[in-house]
C-alpha positions as CSV (number, residue, x, y, z in Angstrom):
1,X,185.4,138.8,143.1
2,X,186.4,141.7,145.5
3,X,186.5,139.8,148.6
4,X,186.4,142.8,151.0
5,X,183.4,144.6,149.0
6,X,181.6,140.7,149.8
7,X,182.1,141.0,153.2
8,X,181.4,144.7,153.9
9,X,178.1,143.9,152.0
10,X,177.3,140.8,154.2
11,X,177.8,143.3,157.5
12,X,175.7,146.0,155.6
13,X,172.4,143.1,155.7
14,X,173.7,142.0,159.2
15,X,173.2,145.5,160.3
16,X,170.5,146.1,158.5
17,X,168.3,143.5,160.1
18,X,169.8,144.3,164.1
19,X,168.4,147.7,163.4
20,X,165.0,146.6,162.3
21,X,164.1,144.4,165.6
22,X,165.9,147.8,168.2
23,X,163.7,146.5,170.9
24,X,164.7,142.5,170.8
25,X,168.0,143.0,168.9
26,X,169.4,139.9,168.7
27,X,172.2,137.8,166.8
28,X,171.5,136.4,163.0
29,X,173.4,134.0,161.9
30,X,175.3,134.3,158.8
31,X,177.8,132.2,157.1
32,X,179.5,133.3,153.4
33,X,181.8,130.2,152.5
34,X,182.5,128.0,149.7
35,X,180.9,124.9,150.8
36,X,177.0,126.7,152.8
37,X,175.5,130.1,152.4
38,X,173.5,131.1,155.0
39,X,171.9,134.5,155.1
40,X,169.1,136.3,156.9
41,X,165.9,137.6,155.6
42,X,166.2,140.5,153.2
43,X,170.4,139.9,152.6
44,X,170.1,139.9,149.0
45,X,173.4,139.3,148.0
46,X,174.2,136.1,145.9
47,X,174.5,132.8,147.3
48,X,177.1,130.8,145.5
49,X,178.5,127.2,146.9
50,X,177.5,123.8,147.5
51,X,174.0,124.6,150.2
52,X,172.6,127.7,149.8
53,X,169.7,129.3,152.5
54,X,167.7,132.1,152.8
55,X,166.2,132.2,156.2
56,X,163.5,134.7,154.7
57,X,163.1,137.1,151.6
58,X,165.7,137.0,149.1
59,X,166.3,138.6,145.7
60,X,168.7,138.0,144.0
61,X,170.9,134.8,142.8
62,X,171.5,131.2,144.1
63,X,174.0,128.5,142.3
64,X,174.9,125.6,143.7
65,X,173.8,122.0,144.6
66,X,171.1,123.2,146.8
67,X,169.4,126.3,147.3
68,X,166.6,127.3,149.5
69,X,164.5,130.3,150.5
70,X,162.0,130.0,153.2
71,X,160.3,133.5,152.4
72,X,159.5,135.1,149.1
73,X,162.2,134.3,146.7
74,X,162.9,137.0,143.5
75,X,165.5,136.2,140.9
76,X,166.7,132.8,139.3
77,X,168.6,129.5,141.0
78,X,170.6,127.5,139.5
79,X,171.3,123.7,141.2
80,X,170.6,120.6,141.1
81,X,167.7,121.0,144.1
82,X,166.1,124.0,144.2
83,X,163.3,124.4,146.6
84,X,161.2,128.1,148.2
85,X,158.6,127.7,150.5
86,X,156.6,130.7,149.6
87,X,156.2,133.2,146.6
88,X,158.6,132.5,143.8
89,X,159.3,135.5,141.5
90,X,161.6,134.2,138.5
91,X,163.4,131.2,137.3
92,X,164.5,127.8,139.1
93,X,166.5,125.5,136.8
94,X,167.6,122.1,138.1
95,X,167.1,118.8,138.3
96,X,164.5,119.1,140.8
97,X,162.3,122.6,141.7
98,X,159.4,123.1,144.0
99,X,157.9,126.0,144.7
100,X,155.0,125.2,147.3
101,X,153.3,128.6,147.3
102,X,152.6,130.9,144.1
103,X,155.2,130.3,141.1
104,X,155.7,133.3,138.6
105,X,158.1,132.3,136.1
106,X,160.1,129.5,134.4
107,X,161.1,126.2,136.0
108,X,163.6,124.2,134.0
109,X,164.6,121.1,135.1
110,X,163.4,117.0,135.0
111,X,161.3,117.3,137.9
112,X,159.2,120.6,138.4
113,X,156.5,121.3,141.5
114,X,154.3,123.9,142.0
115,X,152.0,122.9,145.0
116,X,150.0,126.1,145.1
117,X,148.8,128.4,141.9
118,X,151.5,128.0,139.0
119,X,151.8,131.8,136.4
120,X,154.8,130.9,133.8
121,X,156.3,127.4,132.4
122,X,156.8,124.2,133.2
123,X,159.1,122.6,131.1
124,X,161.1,119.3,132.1
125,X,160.3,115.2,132.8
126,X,157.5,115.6,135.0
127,X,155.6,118.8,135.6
128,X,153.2,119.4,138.3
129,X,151.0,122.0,139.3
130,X,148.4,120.9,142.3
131,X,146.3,124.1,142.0
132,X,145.5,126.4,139.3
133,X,148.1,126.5,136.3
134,X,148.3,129.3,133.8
135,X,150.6,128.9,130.9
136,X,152.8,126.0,129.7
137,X,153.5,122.5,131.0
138,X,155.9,120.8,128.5
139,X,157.3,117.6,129.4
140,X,157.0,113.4,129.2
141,X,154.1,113.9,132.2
142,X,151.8,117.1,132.4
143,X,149.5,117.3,135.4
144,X,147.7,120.1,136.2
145,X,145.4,118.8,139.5
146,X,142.9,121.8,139.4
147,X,143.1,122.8,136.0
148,X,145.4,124.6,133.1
149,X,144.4,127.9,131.6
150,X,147.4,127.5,128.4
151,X,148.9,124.3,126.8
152,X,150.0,120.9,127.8
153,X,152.4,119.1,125.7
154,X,154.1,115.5,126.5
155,X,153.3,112.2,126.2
156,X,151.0,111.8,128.7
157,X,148.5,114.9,129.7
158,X,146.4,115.2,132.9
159,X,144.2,118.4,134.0
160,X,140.9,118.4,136.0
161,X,139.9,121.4,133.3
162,X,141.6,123.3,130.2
163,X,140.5,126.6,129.1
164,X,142.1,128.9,126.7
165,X,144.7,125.8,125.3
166,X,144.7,122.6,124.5
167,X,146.8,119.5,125.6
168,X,148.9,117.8,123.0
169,X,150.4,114.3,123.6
170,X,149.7,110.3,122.7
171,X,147.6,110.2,126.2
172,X,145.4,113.6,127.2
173,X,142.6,113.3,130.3
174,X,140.6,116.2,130.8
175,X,138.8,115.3,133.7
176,X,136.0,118.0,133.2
177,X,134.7,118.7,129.7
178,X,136.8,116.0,128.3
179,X,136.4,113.7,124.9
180,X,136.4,110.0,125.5
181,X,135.2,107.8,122.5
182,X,135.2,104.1,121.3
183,X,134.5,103.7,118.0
184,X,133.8,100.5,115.6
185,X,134.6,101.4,112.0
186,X,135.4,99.3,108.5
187,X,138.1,101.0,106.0
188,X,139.6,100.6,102.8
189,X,142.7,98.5,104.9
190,X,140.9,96.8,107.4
191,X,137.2,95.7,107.6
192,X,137.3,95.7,111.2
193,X,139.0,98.2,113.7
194,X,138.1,98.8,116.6
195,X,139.2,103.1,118.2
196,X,139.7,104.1,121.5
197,X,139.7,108.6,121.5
198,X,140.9,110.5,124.0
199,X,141.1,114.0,124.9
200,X,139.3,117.4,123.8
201,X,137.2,117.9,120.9
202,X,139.4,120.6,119.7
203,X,142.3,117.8,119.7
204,X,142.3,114.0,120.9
205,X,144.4,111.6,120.1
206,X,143.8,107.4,119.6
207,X,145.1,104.2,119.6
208,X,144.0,101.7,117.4
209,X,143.7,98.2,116.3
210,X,142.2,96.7,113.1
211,X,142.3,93.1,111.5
212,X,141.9,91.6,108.0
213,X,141.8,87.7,108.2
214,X,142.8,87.3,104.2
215,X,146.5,89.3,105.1
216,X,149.3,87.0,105.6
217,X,149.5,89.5,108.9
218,X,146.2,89.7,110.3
219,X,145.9,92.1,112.7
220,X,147.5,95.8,112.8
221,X,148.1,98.5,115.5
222,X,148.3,102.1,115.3
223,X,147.5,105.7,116.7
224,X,146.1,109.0,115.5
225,X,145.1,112.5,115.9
226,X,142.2,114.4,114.8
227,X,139.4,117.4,115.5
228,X,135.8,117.6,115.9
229,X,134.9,121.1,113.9
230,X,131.0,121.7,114.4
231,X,129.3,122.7,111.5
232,X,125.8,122.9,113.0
233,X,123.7,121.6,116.1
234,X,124.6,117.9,115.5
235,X,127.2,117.9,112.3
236,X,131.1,118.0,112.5
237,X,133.5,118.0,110.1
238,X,136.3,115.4,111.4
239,X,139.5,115.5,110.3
240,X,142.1,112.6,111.6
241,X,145.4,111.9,110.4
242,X,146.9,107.9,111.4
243,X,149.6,105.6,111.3
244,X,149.1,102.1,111.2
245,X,151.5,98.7,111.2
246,X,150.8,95.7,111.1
247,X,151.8,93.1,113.0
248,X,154.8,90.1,112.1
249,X,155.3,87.5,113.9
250,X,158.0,85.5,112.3
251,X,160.1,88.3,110.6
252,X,159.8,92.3,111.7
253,X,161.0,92.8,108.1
254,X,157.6,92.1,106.8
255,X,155.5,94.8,108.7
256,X,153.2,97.3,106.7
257,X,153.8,101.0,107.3
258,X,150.9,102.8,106.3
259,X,150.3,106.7,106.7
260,X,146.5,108.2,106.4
261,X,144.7,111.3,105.5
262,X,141.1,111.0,106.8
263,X,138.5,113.9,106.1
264,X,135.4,112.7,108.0
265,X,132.3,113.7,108.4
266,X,130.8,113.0,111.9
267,X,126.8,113.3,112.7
268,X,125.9,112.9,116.5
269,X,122.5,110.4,116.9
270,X,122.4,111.6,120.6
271,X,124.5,112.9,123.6
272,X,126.4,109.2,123.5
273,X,126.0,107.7,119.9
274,X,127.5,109.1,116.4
275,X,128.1,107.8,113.2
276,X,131.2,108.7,110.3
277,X,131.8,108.1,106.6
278,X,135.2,109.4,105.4
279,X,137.2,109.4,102.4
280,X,140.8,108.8,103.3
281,X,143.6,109.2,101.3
282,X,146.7,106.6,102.2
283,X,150.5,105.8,101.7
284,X,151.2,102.1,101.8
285,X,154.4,100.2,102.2
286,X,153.3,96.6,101.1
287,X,156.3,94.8,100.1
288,X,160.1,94.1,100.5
289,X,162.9,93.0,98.5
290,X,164.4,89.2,98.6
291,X,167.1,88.8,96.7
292,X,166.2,90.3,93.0
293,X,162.1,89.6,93.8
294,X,159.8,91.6,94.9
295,X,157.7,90.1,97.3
296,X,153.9,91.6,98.0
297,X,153.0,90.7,101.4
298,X,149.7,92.9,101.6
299,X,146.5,93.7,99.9
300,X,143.4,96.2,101.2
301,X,140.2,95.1,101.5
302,X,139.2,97.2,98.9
303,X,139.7,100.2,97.3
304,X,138.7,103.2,95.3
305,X,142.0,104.0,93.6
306,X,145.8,102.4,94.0
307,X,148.8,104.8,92.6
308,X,152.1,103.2,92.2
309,X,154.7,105.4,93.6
310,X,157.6,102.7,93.1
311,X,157.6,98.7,93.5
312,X,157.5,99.5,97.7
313,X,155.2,102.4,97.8
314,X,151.6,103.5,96.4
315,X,149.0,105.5,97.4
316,X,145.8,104.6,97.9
317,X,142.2,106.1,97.6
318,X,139.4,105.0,100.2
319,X,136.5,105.5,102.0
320,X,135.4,104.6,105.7
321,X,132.4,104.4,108.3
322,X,132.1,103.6,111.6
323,X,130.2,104.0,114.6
324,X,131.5,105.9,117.7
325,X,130.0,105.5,121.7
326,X,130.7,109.0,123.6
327,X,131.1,108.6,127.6
């Protein structure tokens, strides 16, 4: 770096700014070292060392461990905390970014903050936007407090309201206009499971547990995804895909993977009660080798049609019903 052109450009904004306040002038500070960066509003020349701070409007560059403008910030930081207290116009990647006014761009990082009206991406650990969000929250935890116009994908999903997207993860809350369902159903594996849906209709995910008392493992856990598709006033078609295993209590060896296809057919009764019937189409691993024998450790409760694939896998044709509560 040309050291003199740094520090003839650093006297250019000093000047700059005495000649804008003539009738108070008055002294800014200004410090340009390795270790803090400290520059007065309107100096836009990048801020690179350890602390880096804008004392108003800044656009251009910040690296370093910190960086901070306290006006309208355009351009892209780079630190491990970066924070603007107004309008942010660009990018912020690091391990923490806030931006407690309007955010236009990308944060990047594990924990991202927009406190007031969020335009761009959100992608790290935890995302939050406290006002209204439009575009993408990707991360392990999604929250968009007053709603997301876009996607949300991660584990776990919050927003008040979603409009134009949908949110994608093993647990999605849409406060507002929301899918929430518990539903009681028999299948072709287990006689008695027992649903809980969460999500939109669009998209909701579930978590699942189902028993068989004649299975050397009675009970079984699992989770799924599927979509309500309205086909008239009270008809859906409901597709669902799931993955269920049972559970072993004396050797983890002997748990049952089983994959499902399930094309349902959903009719609502009222606002609050619906009933299903489904044929579903599954992949079962019922068995594992001891020695030279082949052990079978698992059985449906019935079923339509069973298709070896090999002495651990087969398919198997079903059908379901069930019963579903909306709230």
């Amino acid at each position: 770096m040309n050291y003199k052109l740094l520090i003839l450009a650093i006297f250019f904004c000093h000047s700059l700014y005495a000649q804008d306040n003539t009738e108070k002038p008055k002294r800014e500070y200004v410090a340009y070292t390795l270790f803090c960066n400290v520059v007065p509003d309107n100096c836009n020349i990048p801020l690179v060392g350890l602390v880096n701070v804008a004392l108003g409007r800044h656009q251009s560059a910040q690296a370093g461990l910190v960086n901070t403008a306290i006006g309208n910030f355009t351009g892209a930081q780079f630190g491990l905390v970066n924070t603007n207290l107004k309008y942010t116009l660009g990018t912020q990647i690091g391990l923490v970014n806030t931006s407690l006014e309007k955010l236009d761009g990308l944060h990047l990082g594990l924990v991202n903050t927009a406190l007031n009206s969020t335009l761009g991406a959100q992608v790290g650990l935890v995302n939050t936007s406290l006002e209204e969000t439009t575009g993408l929250q990707l991360g392990l935890v999604n929250i968009a407090k007053k709603g997301i116009s876009g996607f949300q994908i991660g584990l776990v999903n919050y927003a008040d309201n979603i409009s134009g997207g949908i949110p994608i993860g093993l647990v999605s809350i849409v406060k507002n206009g929301g899918y929430y369902a518990f539903e009681m159903s028999g299948s072709e594996l287990y006689p008695i499971n027992f649903a809980f849906k969460f999500g939109l209709p669009q998209f909701y995910t579930y978590t699942k547990l189902s028993h068989n008392s004649t299975l050397r493992n009675v009970f079984a856990i699992g989770m799924g995804a599927g979509s309500l598709i309205p086909m008239g006033k009270n008809f859906y078609f409901n597709p669902e895909i799931e993955m269920l295993n049972s559970l072993s209590f004396e050797n983890f060896e002997r748990d049952i993977h089983t994959y499902s296809l399930v094309a349902g057919f959903r009719y609502s009764l009222t606002n609050w009660l619906s009933v299903s019937v489904a044929p579903a189409l599954d992949l079962v691993n019922n068995s594992e080798v001891i020695g030279s024998y082949i052990v079978d450790w698992y059985r449906p409760f019935y079923s339509l049609k069973k298709m070896e694939v090999n002495d651990n896998w087969y398919f198997l044709l079903g059908a379901r019903a069930g019963v579903s509560v909306n709230f």
